[in-house]
Residue frames as a rotation matrix with the C-alpha (Angstrom) as fourth column:
UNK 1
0.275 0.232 -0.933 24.43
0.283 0.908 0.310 -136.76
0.919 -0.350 0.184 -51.16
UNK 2
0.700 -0.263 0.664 24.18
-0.714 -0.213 0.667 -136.29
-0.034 -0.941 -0.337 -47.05
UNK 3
0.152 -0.473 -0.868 27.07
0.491 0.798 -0.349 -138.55
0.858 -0.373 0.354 -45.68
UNK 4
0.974 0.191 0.120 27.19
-0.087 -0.174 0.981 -139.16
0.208 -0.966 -0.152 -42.00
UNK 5
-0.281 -0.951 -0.131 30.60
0.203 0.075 -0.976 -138.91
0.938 -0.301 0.172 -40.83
UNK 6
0.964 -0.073 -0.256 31.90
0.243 -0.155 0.958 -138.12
-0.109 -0.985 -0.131 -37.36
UNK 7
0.324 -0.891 0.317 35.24
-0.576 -0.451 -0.682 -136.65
0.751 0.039 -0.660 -37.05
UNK 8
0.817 0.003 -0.577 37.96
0.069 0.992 0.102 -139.39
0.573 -0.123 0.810 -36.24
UNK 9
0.957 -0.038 0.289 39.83
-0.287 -0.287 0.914 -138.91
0.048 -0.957 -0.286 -32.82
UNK 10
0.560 -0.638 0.528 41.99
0.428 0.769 0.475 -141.62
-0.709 -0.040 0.704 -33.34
UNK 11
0.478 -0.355 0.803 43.35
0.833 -0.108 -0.543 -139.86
0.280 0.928 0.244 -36.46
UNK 12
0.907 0.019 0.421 43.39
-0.134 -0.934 0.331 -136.87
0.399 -0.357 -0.845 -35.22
UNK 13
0.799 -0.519 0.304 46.56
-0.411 -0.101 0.906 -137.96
-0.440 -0.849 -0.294 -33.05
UNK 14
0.283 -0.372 0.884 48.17
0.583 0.799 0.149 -140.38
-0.762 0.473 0.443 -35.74
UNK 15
-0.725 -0.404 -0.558 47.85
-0.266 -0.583 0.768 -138.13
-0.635 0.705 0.315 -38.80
UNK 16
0.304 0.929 -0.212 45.04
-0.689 0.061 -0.722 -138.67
-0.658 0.365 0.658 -41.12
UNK 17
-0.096 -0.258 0.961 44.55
0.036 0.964 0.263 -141.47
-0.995 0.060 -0.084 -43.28
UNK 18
-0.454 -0.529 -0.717 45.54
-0.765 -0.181 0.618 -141.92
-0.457 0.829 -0.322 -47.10
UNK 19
-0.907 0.246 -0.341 43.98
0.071 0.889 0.453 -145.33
0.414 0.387 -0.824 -47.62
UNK 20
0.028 0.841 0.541 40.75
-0.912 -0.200 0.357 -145.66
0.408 -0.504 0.761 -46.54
UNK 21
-0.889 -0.455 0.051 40.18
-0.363 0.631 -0.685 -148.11
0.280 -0.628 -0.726 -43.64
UNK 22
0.202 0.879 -0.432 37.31
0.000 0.441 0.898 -150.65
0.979 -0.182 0.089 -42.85
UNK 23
-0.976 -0.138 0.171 36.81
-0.177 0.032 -0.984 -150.72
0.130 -0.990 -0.056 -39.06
UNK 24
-0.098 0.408 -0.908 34.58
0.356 0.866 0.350 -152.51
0.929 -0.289 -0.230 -36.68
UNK 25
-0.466 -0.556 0.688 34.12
-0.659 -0.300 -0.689 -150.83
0.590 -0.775 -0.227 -33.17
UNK 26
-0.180 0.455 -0.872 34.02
0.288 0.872 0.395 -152.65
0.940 -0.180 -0.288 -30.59
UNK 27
-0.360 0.043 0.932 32.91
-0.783 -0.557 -0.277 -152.16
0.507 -0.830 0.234 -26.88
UNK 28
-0.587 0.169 -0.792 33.40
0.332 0.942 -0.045 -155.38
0.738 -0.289 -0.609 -24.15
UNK 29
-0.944 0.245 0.220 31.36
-0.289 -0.296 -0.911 -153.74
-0.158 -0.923 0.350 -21.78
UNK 30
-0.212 0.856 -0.471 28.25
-0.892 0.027 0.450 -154.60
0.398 0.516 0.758 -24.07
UNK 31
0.191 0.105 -0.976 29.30
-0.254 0.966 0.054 -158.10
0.948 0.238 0.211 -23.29
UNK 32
0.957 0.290 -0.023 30.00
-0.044 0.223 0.974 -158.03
0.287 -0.931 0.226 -19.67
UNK 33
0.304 -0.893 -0.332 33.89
0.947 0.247 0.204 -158.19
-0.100 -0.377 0.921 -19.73
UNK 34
0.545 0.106 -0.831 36.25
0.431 -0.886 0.169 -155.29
-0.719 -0.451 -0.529 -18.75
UNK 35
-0.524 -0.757 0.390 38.72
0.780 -0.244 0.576 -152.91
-0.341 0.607 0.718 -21.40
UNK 36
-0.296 0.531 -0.794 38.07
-0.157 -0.847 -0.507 -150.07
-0.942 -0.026 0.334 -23.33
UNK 37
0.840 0.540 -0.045 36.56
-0.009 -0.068 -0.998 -149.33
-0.542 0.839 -0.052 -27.02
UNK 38
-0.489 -0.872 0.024 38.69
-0.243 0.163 0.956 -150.39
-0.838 0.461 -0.292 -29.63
UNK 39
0.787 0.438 -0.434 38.46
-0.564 0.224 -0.795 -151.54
-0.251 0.870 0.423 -33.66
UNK 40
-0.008 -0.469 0.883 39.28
0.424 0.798 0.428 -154.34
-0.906 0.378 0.193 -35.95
UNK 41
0.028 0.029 -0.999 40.15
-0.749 -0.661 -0.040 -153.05
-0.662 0.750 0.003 -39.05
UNK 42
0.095 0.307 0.947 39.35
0.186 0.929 -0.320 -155.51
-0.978 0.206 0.032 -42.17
UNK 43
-0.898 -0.432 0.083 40.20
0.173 -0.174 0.969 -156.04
-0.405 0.885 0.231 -45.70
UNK 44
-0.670 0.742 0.017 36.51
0.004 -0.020 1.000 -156.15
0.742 0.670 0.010 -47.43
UNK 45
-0.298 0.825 0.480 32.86
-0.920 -0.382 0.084 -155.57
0.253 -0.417 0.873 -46.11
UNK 46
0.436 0.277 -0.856 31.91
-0.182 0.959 0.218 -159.38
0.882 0.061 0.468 -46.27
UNK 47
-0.421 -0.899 -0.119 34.93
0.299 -0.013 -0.954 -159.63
0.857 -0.437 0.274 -43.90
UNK 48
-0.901 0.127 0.415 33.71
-0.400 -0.612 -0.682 -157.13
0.168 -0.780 0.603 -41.26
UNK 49
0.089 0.995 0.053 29.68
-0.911 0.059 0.408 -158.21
0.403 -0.085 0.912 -41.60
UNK 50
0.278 -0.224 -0.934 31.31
0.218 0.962 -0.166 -161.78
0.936 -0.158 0.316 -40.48
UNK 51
-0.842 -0.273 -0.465 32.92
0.445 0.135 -0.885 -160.56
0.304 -0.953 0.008 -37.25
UNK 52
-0.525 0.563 0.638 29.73
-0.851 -0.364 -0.379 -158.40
0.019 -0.742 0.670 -36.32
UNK 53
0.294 0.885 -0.362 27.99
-0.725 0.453 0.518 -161.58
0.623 0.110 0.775 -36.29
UNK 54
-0.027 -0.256 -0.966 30.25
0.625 0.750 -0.216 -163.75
0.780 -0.610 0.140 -34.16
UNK 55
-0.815 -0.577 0.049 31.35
0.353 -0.562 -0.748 -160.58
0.459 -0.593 0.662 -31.94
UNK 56
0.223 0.822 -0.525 28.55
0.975 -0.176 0.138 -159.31
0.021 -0.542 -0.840 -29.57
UNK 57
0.197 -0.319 -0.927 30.16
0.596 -0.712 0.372 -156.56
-0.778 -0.626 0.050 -28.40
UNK 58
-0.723 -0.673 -0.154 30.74
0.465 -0.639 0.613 -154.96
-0.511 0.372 0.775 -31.63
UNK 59
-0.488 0.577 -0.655 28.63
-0.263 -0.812 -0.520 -152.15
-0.832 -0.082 0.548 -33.49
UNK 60
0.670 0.700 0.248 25.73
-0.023 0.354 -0.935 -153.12
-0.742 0.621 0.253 -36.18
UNK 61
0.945 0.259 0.200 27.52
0.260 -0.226 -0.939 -151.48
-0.198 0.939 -0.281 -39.06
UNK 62
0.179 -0.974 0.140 31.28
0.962 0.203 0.181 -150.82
-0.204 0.102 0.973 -40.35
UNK 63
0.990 0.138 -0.022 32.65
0.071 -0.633 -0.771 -147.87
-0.120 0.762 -0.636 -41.38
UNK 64
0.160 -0.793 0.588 35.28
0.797 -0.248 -0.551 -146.14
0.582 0.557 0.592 -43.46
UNK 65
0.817 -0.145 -0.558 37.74
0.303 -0.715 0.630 -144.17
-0.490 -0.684 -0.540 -42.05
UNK 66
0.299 -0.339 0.892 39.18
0.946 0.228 -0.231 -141.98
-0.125 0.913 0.389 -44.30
UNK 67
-0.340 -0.376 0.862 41.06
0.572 -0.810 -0.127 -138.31
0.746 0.450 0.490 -44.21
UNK 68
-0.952 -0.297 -0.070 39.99
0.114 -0.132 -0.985 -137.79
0.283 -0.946 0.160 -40.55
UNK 69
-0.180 0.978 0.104 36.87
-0.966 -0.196 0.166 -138.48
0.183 -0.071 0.981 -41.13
UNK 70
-0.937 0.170 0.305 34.62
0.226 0.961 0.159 -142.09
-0.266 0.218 -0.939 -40.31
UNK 71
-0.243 0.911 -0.335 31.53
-0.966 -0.258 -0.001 -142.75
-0.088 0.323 0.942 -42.61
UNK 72
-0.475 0.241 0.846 29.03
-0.193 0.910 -0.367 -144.81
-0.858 -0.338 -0.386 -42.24
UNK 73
-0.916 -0.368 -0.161 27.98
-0.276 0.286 0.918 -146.03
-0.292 0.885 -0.363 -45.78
UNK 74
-0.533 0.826 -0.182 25.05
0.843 0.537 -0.030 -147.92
0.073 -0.169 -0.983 -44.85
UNK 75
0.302 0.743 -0.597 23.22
0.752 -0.570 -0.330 -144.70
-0.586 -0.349 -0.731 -43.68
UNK 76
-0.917 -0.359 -0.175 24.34
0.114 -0.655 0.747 -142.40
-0.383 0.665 0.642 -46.74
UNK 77
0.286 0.958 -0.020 20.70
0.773 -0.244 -0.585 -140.91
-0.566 0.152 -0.810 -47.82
UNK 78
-0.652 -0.360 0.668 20.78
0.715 -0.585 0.382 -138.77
0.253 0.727 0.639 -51.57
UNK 79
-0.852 0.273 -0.448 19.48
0.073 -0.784 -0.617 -135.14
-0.519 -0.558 0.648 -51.53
């Protein structure tokens, strides 16, 4: 199986993660207000697919961040 990942910055400085983590990114510039890119981290997918729908500003799809890695789940494509 391809999985997309991206290699997770934010870990990278923290220590990698043991648990895996739902996350949400968000970016208020989408929405017109000022701050930088941040995430909401969330207990279940249901959970997260609720705030992208109220939140503008945040990205289509969730992912797991997990052992310095984030994957996106949704776009996981077998060989």
């Amino acid at each position: 199986m391809i999985v997309p990942a991206c290699i997770d910055l934010i870990q990278k400085e923290r220590g990698n993660l043991e648990v895996p983590e739902i996350r949400v990114w968000c970016h208020p510039h989408r929405i017109g207000q000022n701050g930088d890119d941040y995430y909401e981290v969330f207990k279940s997918f249901e959970e997260a697919l609720k705030f992208i729908k109220l939140y503008k500003g945040a990205e289509e799809v969730p992912v797991i961040a997990f052992r310095g890695y984030e994957l996106n789940i949704f776009e996981m494509k077998p060989q």
